[in-house]
matplotlib code that plots the C-alpha trace (Angstrom):
import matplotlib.pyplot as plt

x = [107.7, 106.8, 106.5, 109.6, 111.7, 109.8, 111.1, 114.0, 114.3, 112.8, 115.7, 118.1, 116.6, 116.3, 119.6, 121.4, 120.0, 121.0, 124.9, 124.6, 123.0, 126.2, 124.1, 121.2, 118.3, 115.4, 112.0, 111.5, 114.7, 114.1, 110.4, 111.7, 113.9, 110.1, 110.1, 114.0, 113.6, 113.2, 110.7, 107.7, 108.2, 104.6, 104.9, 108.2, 106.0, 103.5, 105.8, 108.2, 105.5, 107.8, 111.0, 113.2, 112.3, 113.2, 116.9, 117.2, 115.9, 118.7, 121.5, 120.8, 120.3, 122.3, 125.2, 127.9, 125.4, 124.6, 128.0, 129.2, 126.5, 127.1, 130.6, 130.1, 128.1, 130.4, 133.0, 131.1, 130.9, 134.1, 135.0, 132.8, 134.5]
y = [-114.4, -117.6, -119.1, -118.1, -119.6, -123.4, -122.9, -122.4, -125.5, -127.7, -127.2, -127.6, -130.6, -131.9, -130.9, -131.8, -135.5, -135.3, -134.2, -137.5, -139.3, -138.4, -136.8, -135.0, -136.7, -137.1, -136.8, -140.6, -141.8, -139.1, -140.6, -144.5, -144.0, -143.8, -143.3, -142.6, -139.0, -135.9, -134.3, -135.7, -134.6, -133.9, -131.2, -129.9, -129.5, -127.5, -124.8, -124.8, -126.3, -128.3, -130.8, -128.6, -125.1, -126.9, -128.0, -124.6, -122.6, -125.2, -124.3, -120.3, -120.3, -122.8, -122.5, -124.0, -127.4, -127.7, -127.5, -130.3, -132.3, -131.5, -132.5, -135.7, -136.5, -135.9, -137.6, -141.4, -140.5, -140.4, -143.0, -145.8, -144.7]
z = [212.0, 213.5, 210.2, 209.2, 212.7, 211.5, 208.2, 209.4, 212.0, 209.2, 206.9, 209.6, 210.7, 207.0, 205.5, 208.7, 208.3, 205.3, 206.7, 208.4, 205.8, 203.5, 200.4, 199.3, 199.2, 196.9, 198.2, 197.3, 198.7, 202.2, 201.9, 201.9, 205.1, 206.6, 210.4, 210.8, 208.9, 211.8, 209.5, 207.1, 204.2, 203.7, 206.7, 204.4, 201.9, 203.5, 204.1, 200.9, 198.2, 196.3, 197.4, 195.1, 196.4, 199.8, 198.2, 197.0, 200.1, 202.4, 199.5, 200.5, 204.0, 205.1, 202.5, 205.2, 205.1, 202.2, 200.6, 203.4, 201.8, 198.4, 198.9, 201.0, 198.2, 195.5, 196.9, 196.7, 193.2, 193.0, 195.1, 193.0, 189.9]

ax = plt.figure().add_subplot(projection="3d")
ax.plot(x, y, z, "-o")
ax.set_aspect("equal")
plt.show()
């Protein structure tokens, strides 16, 4: 159970920085913003094995996030077009 509560406050923490960040992130790009990231993303890893199970795990459990961020992101798209 405990397991599942960090798993939990990870992808909070991660897609939540992500909010703020204004897109979803890459593991490179999340790893290049180096001590400013709430979460290593090796720690991430530990729990969800890959970067994309992660993305995928924060799209169903946090569906009100990640569609903020998915939208956020969209939108620069559109706006550099």
């Amino acid at each position: 159970m405990a397991r599942l509560r960090v798993r939990n406050e990870i992808l909070k923490a991660i897609g939540m920085f992500m909010l703020e960040k204004g897109k979803v992130l890459e593991k490179h790009a999340y790893d290049e913003l180096g001590n400013d990231v709430p979460i290593r993303s090796s720690m991430a890893l530990n729990h969800f094995g890959s970067w994309s199970r992660l993305l995928t795990t924060l799209e169903g459990s946090f569906p009100d996030v990640w569609a903020a961020v998915s939208y956020t992101h969209l939108r620069a798209h559109e706006t550099k077009a």
